[in-house]
Biopython code that builds the backbone (N, CA, C, O; Angstrom):
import numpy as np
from Bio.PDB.StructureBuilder import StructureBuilder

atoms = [
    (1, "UNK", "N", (10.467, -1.382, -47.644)),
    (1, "UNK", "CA", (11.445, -2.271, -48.246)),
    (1, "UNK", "C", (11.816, -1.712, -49.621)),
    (1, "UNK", "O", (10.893, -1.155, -50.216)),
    (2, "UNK", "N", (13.028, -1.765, -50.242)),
    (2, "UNK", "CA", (13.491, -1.541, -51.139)),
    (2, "UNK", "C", (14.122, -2.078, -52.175)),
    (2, "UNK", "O", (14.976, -2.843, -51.729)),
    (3, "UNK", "N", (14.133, -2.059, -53.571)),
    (3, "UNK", "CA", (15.100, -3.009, -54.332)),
    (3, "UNK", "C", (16.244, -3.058, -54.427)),
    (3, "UNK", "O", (16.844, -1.992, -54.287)),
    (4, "UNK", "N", (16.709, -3.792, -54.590)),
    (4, "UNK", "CA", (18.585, -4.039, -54.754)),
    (4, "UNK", "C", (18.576, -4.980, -55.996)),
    (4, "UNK", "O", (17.949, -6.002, -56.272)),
    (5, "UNK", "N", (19.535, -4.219, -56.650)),
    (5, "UNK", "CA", (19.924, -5.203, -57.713)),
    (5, "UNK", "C", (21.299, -5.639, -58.003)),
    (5, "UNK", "O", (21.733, -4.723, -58.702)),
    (6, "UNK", "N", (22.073, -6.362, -57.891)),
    (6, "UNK", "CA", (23.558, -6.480, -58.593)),
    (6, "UNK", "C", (23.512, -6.030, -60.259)),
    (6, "UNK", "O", (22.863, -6.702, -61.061)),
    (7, "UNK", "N", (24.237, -4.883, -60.646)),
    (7, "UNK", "CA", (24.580, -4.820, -62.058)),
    (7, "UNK", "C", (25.576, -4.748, -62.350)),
    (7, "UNK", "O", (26.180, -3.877, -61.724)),
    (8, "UNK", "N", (26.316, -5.425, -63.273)),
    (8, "UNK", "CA", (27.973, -5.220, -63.733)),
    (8, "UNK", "C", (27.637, -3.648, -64.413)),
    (8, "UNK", "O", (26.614, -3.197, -64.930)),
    (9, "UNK", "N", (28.904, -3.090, -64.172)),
    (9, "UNK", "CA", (29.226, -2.118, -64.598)),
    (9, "UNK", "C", (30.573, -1.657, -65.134)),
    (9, "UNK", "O", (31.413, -1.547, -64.241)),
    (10, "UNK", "N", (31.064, -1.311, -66.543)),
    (10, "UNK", "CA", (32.493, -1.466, -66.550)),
    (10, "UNK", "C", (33.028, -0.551, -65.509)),
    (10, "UNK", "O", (32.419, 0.266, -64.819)),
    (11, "UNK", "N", (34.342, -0.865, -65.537)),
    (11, "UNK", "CA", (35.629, 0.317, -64.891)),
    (11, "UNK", "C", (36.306, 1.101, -65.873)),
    (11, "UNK", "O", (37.449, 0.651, -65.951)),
    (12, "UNK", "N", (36.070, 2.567, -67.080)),
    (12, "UNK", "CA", (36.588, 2.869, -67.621)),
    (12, "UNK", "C", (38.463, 3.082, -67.180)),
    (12, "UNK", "O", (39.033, 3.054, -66.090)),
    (13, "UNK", "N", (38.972, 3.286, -68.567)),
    (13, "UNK", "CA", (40.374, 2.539, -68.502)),
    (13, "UNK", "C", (40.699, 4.017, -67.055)),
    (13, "UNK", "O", (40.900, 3.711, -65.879)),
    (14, "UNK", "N", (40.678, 5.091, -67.419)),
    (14, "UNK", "CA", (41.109, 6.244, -66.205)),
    (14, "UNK", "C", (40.511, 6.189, -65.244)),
    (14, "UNK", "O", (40.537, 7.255, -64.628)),
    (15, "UNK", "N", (39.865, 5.304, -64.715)),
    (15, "UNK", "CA", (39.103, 5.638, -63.587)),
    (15, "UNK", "C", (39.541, 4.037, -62.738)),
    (15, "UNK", "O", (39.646, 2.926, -63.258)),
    (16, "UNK", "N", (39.698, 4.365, -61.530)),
    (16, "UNK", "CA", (39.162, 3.602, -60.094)),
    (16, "UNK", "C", (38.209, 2.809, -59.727)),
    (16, "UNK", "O", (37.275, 3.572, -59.971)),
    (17, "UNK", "N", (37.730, 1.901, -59.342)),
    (17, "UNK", "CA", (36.379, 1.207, -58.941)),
    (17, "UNK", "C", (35.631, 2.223, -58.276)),
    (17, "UNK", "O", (34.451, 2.514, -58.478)),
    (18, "UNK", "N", (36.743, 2.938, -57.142)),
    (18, "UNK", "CA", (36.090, 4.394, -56.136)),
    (18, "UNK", "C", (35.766, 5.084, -57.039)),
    (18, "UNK", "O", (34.553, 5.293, -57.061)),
    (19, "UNK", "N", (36.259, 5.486, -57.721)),
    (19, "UNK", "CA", (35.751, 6.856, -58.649)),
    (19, "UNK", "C", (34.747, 6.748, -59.341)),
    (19, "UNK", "O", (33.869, 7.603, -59.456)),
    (20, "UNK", "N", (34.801, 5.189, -60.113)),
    (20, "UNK", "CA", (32.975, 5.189, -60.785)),
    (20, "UNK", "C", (32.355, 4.774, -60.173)),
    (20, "UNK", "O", (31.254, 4.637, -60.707)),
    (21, "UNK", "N", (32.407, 4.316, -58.898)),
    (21, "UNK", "CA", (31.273, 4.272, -57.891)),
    (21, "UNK", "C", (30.593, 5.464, -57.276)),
    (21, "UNK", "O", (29.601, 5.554, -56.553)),
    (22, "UNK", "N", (31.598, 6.544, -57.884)),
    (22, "UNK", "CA", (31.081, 8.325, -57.078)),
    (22, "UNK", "C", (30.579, 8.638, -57.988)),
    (22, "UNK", "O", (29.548, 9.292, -57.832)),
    (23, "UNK", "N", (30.983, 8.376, -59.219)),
    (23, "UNK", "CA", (30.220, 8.861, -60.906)),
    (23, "UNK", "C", (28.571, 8.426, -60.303)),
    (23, "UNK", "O", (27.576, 9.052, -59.938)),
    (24, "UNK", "N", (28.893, 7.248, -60.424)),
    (24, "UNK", "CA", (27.072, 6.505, -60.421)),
    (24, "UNK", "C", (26.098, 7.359, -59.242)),
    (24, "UNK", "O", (24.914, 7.672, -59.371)),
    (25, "UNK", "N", (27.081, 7.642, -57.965)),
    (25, "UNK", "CA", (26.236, 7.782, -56.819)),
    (25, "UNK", "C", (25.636, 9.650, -57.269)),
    (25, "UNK", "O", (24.611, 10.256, -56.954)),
    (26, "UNK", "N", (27.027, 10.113, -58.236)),
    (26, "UNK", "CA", (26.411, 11.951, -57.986)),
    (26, "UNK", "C", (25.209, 11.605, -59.679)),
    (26, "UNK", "O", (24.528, 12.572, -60.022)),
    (27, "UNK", "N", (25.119, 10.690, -60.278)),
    (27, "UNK", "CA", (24.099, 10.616, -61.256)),
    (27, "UNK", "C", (23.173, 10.489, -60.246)),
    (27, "UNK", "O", (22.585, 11.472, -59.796)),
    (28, "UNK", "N", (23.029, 9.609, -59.933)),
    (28, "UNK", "CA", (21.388, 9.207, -59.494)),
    (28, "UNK", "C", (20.842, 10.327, -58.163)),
    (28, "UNK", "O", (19.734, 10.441, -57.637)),
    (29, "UNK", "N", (22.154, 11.059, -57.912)),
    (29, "UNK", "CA", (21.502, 12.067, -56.844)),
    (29, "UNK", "C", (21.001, 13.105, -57.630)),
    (29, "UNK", "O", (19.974, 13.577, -57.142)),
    (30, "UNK", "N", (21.466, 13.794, -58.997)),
    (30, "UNK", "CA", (20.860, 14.389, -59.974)),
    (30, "UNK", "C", (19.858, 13.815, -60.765)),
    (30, "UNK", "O", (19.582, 14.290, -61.866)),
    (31, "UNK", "N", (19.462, 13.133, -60.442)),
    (31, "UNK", "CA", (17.835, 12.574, -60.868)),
    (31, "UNK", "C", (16.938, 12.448, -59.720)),
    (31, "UNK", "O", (15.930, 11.744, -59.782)),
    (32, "UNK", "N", (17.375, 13.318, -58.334)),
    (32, "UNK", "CA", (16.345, 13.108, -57.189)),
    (32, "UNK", "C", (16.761, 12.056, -56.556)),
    (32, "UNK", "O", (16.437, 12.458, -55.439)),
    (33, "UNK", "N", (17.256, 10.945, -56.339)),
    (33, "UNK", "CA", (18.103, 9.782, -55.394)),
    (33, "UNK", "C", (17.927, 10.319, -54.396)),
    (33, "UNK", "O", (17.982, 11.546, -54.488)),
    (34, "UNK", "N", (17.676, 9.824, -53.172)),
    (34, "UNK", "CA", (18.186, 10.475, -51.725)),
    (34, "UNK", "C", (18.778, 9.406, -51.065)),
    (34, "UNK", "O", (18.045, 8.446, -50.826)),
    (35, "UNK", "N", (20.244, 9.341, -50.625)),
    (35, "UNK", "CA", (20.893, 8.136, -49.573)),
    (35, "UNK", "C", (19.945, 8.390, -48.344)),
    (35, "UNK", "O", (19.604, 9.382, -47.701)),
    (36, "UNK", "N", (19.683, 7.089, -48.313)),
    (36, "UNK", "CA", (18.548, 6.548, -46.919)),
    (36, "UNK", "C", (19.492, 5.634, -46.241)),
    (36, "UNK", "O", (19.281, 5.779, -45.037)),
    (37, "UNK", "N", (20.668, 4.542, -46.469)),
    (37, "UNK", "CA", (21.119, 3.681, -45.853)),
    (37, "UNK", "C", (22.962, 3.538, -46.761)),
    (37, "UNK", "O", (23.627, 4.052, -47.661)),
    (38, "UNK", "N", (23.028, 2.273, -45.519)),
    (38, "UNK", "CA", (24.349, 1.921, -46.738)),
    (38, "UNK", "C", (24.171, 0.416, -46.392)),
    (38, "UNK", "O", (23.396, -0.085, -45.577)),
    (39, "UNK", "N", (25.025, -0.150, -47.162)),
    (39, "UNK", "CA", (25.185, -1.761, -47.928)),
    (39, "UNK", "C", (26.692, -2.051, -48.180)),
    (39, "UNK", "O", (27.504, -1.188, -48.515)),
    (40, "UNK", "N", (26.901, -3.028, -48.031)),
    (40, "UNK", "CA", (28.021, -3.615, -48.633)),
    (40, "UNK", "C", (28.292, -4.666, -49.103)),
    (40, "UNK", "O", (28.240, -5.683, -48.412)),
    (41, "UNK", "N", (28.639, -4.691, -50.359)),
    (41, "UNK", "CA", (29.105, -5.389, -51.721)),
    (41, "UNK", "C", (30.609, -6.161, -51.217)),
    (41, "UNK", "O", (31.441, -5.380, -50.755)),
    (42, "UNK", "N", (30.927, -7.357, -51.266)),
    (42, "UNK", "CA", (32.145, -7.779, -51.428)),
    (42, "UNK", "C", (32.314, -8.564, -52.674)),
    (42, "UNK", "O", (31.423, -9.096, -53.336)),
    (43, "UNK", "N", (33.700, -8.558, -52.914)),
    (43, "UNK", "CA", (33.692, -9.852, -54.228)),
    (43, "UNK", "C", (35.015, -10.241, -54.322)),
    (43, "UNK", "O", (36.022, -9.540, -54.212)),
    (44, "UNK", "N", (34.895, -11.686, -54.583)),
    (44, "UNK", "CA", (36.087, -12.430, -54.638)),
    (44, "UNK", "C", (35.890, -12.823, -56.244)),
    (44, "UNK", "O", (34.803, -12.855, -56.822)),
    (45, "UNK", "N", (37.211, -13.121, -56.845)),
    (45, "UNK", "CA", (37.515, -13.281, -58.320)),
    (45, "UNK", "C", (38.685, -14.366, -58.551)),
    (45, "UNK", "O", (39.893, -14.317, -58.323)),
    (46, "UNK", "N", (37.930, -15.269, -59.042)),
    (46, "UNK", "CA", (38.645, -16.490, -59.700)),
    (46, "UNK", "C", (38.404, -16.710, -60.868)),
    (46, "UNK", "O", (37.327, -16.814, -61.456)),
    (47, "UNK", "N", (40.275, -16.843, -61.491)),
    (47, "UNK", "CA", (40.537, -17.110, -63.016)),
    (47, "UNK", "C", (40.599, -18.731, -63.137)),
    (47, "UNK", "O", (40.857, -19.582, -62.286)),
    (48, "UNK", "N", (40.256, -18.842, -64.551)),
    (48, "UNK", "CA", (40.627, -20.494, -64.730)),
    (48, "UNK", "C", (42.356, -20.297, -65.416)),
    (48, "UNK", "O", (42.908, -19.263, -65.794)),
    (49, "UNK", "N", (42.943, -21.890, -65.376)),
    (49, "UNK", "CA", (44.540, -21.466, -64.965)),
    (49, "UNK", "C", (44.746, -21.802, -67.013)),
    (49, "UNK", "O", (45.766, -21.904, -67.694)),
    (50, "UNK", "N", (43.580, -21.862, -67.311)),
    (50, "UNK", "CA", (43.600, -22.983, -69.222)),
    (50, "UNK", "C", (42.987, -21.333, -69.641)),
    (50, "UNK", "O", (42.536, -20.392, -68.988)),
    (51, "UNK", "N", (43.379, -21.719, -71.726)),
    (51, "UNK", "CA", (42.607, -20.211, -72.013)),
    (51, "UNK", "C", (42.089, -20.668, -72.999)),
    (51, "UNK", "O", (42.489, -21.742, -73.449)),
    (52, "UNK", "N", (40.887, -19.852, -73.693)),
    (52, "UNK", "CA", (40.097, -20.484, -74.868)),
    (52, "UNK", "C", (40.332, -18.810, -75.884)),
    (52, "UNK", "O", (40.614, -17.621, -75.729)),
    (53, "UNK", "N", (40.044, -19.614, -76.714)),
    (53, "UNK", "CA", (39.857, -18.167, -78.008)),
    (53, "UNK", "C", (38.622, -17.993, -78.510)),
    (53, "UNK", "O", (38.046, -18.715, -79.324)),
    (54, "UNK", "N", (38.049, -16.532, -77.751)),
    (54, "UNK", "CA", (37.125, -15.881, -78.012)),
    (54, "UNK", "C", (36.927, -15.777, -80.060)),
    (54, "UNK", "O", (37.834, -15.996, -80.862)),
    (55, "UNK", "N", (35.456, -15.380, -80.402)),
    (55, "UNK", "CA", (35.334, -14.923, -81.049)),
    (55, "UNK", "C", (36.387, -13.696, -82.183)),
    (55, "UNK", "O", (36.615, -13.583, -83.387)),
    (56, "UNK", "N", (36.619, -13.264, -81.412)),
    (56, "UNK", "CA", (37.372, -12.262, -82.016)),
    (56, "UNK", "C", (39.004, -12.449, -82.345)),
    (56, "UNK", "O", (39.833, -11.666, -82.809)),
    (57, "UNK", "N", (39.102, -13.976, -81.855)),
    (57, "UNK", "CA", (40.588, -14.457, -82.325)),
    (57, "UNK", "C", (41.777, -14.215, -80.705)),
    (57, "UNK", "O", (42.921, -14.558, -80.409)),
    (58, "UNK", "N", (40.411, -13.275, -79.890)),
    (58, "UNK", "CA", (41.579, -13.023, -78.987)),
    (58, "UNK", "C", (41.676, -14.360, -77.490)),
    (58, "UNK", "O", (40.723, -15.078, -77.189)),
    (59, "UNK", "N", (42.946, -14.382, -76.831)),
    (59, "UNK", "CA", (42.782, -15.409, -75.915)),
    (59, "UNK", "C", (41.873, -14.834, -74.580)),
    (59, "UNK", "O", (41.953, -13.628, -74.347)),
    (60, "UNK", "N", (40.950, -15.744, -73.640)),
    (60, "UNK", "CA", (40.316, -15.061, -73.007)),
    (60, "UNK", "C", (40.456, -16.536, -72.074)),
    (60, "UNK", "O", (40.765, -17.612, -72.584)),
    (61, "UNK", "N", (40.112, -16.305, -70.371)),
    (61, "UNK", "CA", (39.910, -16.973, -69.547)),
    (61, "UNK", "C", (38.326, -17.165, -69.201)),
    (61, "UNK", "O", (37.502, -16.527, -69.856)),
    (62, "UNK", "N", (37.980, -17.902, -68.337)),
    (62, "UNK", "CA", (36.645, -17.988, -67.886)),
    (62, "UNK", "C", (37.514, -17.205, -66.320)),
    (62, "UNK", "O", (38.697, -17.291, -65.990)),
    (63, "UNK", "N", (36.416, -16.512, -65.664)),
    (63, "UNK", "CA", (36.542, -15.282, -64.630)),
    (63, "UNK", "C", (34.988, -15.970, -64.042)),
    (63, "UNK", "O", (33.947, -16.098, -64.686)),
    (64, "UNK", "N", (35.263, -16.347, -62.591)),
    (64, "UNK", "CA", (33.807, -16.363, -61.739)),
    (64, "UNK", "C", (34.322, -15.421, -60.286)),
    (64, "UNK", "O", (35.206, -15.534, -59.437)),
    (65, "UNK", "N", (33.289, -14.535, -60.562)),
    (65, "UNK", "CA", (33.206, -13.357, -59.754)),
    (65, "UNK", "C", (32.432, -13.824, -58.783)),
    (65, "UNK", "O", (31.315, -14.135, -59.196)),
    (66, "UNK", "N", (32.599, -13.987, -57.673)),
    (66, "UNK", "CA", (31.501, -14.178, -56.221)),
    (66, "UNK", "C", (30.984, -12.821, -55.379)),
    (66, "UNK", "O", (31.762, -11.895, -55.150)),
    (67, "UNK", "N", (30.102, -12.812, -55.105)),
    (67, "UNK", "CA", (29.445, -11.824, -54.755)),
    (67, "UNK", "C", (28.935, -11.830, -53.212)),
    (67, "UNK", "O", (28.538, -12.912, -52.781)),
    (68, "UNK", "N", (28.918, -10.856, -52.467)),
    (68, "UNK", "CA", (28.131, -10.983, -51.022)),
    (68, "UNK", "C", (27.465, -9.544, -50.483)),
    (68, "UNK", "O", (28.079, -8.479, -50.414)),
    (69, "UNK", "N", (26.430, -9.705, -50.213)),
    (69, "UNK", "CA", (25.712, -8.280, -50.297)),
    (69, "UNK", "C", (25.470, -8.512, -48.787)),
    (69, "UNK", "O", (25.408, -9.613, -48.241)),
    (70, "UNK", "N", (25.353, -7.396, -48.243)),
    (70, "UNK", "CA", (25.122, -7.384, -46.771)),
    (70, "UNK", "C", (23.507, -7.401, -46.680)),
    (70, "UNK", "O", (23.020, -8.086, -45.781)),
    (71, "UNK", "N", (22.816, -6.835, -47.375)),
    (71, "UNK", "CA", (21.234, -6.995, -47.242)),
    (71, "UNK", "C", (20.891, -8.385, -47.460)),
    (71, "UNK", "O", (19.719, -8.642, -47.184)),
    (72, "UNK", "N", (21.597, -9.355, -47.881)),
    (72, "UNK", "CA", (20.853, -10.386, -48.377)),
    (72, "UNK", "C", (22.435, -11.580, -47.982)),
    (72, "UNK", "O", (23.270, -12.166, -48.671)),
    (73, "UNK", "N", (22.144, -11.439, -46.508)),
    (73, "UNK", "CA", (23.561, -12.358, -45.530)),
    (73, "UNK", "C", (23.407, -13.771, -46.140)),
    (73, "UNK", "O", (24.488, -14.351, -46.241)),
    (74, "UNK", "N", (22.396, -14.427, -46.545)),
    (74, "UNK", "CA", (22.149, -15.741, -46.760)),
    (74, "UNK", "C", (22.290, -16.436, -47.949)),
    (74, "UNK", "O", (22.299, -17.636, -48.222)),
    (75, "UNK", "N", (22.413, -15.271, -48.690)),
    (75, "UNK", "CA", (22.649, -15.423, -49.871)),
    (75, "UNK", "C", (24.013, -15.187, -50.490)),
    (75, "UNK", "O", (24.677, -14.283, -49.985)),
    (76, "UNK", "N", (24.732, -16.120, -51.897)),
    (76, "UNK", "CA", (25.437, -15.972, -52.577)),
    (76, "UNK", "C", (25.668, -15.458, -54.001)),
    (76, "UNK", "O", (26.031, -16.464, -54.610)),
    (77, "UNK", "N", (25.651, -14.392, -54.887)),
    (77, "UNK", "CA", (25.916, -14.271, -55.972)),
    (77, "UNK", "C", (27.242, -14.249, -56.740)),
    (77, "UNK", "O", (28.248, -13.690, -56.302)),
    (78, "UNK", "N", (27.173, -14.974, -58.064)),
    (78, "UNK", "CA", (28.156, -15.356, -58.501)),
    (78, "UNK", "C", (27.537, -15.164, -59.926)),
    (78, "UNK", "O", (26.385, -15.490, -60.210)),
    (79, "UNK", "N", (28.582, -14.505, -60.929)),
    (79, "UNK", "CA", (28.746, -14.127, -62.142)),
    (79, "UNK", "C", (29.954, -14.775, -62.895)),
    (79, "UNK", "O", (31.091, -14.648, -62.441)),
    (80, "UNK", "N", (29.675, -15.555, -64.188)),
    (80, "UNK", "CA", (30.486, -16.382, -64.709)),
    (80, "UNK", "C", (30.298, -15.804, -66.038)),
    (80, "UNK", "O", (29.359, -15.800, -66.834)),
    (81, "UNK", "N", (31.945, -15.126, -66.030)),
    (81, "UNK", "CA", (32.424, -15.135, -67.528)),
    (81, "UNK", "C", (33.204, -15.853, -68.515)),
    (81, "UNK", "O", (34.417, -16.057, -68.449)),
    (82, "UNK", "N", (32.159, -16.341, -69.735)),
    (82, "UNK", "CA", (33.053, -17.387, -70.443)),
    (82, "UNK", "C", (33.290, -16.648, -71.831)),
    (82, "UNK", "O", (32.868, -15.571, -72.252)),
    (83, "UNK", "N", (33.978, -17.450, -72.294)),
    (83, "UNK", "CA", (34.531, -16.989, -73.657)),
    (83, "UNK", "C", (33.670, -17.382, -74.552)),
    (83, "UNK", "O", (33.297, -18.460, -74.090)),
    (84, "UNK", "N", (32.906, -17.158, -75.883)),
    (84, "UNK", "CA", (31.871, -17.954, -76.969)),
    (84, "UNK", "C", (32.600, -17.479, -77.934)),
    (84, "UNK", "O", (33.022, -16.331, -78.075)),
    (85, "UNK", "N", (32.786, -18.722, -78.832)),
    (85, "UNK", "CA", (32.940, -18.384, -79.863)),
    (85, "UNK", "C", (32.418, -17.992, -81.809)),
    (85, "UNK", "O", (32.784, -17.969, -82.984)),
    (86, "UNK", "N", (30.969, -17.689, -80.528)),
    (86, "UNK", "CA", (30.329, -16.844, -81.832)),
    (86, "UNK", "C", (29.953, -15.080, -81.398)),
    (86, "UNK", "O", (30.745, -14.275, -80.907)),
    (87, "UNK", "N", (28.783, -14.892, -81.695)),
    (87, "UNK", "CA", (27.953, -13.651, -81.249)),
    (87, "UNK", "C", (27.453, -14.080, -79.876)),
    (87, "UNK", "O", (27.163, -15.267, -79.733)),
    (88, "UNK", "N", (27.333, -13.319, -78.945)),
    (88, "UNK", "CA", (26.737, -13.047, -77.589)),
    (88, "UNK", "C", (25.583, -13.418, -78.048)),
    (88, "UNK", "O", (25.143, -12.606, -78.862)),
    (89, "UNK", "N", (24.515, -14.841, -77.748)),
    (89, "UNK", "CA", (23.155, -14.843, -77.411)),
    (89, "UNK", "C", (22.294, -13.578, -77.183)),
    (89, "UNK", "O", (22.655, -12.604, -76.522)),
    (90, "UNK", "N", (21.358, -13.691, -77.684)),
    (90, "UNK", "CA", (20.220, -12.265, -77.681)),
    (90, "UNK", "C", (20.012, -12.216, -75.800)),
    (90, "UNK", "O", (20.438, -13.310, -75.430)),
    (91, "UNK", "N", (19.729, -11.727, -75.037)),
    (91, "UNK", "CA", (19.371, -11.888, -73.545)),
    (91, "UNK", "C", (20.813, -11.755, -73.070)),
    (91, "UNK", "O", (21.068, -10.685, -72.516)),
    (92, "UNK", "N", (21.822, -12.653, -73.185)),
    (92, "UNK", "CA", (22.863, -12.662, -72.400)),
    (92, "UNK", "C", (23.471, -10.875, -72.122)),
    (92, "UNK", "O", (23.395, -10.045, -73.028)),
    (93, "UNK", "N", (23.961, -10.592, -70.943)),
    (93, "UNK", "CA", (24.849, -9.789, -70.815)),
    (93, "UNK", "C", (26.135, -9.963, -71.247)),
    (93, "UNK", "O", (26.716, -11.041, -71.122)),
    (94, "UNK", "N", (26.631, -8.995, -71.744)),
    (94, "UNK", "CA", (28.353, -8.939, -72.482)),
    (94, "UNK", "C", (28.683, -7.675, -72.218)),
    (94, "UNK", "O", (28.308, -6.650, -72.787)),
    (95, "UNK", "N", (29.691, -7.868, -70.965)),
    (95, "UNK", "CA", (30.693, -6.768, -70.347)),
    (95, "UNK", "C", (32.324, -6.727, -71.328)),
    (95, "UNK", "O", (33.023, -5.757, -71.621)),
    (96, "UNK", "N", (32.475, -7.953, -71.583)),
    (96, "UNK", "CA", (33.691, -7.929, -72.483)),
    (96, "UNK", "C", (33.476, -8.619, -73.679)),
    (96, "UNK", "O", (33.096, -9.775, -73.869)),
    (97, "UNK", "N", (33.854, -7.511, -74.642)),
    (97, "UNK", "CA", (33.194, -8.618, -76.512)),
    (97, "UNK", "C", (34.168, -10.208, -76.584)),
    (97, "UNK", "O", (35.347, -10.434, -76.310)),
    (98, "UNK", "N", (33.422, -10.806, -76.915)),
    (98, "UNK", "CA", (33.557, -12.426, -77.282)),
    (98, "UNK", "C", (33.176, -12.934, -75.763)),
    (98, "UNK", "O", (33.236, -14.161, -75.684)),
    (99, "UNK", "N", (32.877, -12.416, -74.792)),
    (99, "UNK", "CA", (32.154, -13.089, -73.393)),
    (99, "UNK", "C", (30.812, -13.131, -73.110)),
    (99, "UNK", "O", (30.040, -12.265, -73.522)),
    (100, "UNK", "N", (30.514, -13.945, -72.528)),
    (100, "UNK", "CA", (28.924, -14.070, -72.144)),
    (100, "UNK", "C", (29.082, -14.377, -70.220)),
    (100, "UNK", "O", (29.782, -15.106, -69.517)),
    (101, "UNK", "N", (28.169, -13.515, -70.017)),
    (101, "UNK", "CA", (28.197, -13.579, -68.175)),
    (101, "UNK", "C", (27.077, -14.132, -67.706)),
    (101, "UNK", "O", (26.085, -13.403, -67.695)),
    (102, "UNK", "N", (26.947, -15.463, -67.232)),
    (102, "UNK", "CA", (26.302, -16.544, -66.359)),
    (102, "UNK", "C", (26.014, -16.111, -65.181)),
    (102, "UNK", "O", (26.836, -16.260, -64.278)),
    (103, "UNK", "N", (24.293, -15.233, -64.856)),
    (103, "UNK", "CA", (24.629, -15.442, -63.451)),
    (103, "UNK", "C", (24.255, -16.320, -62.584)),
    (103, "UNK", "O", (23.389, -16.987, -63.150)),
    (104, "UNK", "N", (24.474, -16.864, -61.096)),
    (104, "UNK", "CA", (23.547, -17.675, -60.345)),
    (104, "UNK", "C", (23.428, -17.199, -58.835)),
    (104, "UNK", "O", (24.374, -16.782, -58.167)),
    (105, "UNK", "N", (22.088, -17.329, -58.395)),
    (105, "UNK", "CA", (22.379, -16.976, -56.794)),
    (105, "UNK", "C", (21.824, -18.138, -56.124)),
    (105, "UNK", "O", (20.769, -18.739, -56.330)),
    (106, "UNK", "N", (22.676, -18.316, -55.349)),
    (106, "UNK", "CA", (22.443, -19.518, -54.367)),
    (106, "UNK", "C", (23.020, -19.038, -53.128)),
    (106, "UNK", "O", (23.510, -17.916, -53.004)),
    (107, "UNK", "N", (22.936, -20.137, -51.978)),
    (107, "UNK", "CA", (22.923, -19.925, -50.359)),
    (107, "UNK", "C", (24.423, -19.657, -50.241)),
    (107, "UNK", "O", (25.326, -19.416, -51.042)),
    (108, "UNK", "N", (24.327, -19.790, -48.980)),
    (108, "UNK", "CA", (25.832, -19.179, -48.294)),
    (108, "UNK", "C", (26.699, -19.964, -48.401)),
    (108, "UNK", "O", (27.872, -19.648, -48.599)),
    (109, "UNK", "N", (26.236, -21.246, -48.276)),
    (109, "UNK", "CA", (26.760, -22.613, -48.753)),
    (109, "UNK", "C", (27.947, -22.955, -49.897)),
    (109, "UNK", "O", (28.894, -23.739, -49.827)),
    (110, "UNK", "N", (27.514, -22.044, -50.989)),
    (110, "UNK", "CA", (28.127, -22.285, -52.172)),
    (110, "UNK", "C", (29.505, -21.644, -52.231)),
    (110, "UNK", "O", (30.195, -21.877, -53.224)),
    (111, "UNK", "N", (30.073, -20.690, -51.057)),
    (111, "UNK", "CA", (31.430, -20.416, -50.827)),
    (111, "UNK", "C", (31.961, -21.470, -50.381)),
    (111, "UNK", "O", (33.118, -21.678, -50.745)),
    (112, "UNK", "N", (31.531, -22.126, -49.775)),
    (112, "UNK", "CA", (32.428, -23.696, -49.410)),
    (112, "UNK", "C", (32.658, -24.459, -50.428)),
    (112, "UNK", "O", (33.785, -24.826, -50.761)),
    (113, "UNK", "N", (31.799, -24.702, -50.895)),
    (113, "UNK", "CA", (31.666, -25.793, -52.489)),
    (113, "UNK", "C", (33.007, -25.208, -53.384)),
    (113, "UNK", "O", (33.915, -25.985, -53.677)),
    (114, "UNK", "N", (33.056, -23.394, -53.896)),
    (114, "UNK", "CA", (34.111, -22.791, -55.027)),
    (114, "UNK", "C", (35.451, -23.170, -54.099)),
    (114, "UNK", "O", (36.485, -23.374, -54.735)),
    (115, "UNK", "N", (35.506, -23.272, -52.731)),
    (115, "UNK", "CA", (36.370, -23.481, -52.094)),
    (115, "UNK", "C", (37.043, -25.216, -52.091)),
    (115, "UNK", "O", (38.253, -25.212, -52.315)),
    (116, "UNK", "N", (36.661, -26.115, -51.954)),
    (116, "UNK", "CA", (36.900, -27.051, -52.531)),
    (116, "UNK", "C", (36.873, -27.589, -54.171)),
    (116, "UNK", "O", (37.215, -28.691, -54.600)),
    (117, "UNK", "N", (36.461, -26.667, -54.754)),
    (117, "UNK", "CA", (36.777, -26.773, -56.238)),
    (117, "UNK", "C", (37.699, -26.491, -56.509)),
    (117, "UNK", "O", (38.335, -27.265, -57.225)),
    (118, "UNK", "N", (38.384, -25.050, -56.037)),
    (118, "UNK", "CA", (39.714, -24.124, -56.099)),
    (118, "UNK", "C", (41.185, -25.010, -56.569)),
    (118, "UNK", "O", (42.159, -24.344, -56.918)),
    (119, "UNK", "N", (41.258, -26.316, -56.555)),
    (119, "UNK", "CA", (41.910, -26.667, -57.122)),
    (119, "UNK", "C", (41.840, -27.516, -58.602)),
    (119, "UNK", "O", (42.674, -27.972, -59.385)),
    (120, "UNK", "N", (40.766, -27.475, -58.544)),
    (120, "UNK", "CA", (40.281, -28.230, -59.948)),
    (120, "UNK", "C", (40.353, -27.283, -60.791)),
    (120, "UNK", "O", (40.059, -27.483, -61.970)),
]
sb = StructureBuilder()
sb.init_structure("model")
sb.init_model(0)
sb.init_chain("A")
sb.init_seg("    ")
for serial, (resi, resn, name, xyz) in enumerate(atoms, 1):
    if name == "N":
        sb.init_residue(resn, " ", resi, " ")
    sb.init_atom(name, np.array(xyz, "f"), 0.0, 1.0, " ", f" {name:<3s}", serial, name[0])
structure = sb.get_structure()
């Protein structure tokens, strides 16, 4: 058995999701990596339709990213980016400055639930 982890990772501005997904894969094969299997990642992305002002004066949305990993069918991950308007908490992850990213994993269930929220 093996670990899996979800990690955000940016998308530099020249590059593709494909392309830094080949960056990451020829790093870790130059540190000894060997592909044993494959997996698949899906993700759905919902904006809120209101905007708040980040820290930095700039306007920012809350973004909940849903997640579905094929190793782990039963499960749901979901990453929530909000706007703060101070410094990023010590612990929190911050992919975009003035945001803080919430994560939660719960059952399969919880795609139905964002689905009846979707209009709120």
């Amino acid at each position: 058995m093996g670990v899996t982890i979800l990690q955000p990772f940016p998308v530099k501005e020249n590059m593709t999701g494909a392309m830094t997904i080949e960056m990451l894969v020829k790093r870790v094969q130059a540190l000894g990596g060997i592909q044993v299997g494959q997996f698949l990642v899906d993700c759905d992305t919902y904006a809120s339709s209101a905007t708040a002002i980040t820290a930095g004066g700039q306007q920012g949305t809350k973004t909940l990213n849903i997640l579905h990993n094929s190793e782990y069918p039963a499960s749901t991950f979901a990453l929530l980016e909000v706007p703060v308007s101070g410094p990023v908490p010590a612990g929190q992850i911050s992919l975009t400055p003035g945001f803080k990213t919430v994560s939660l994993v719960a059952d399969n269930l919880f795609d139905l639930l964002v689905i009846k929220m979707k209009d709120v």
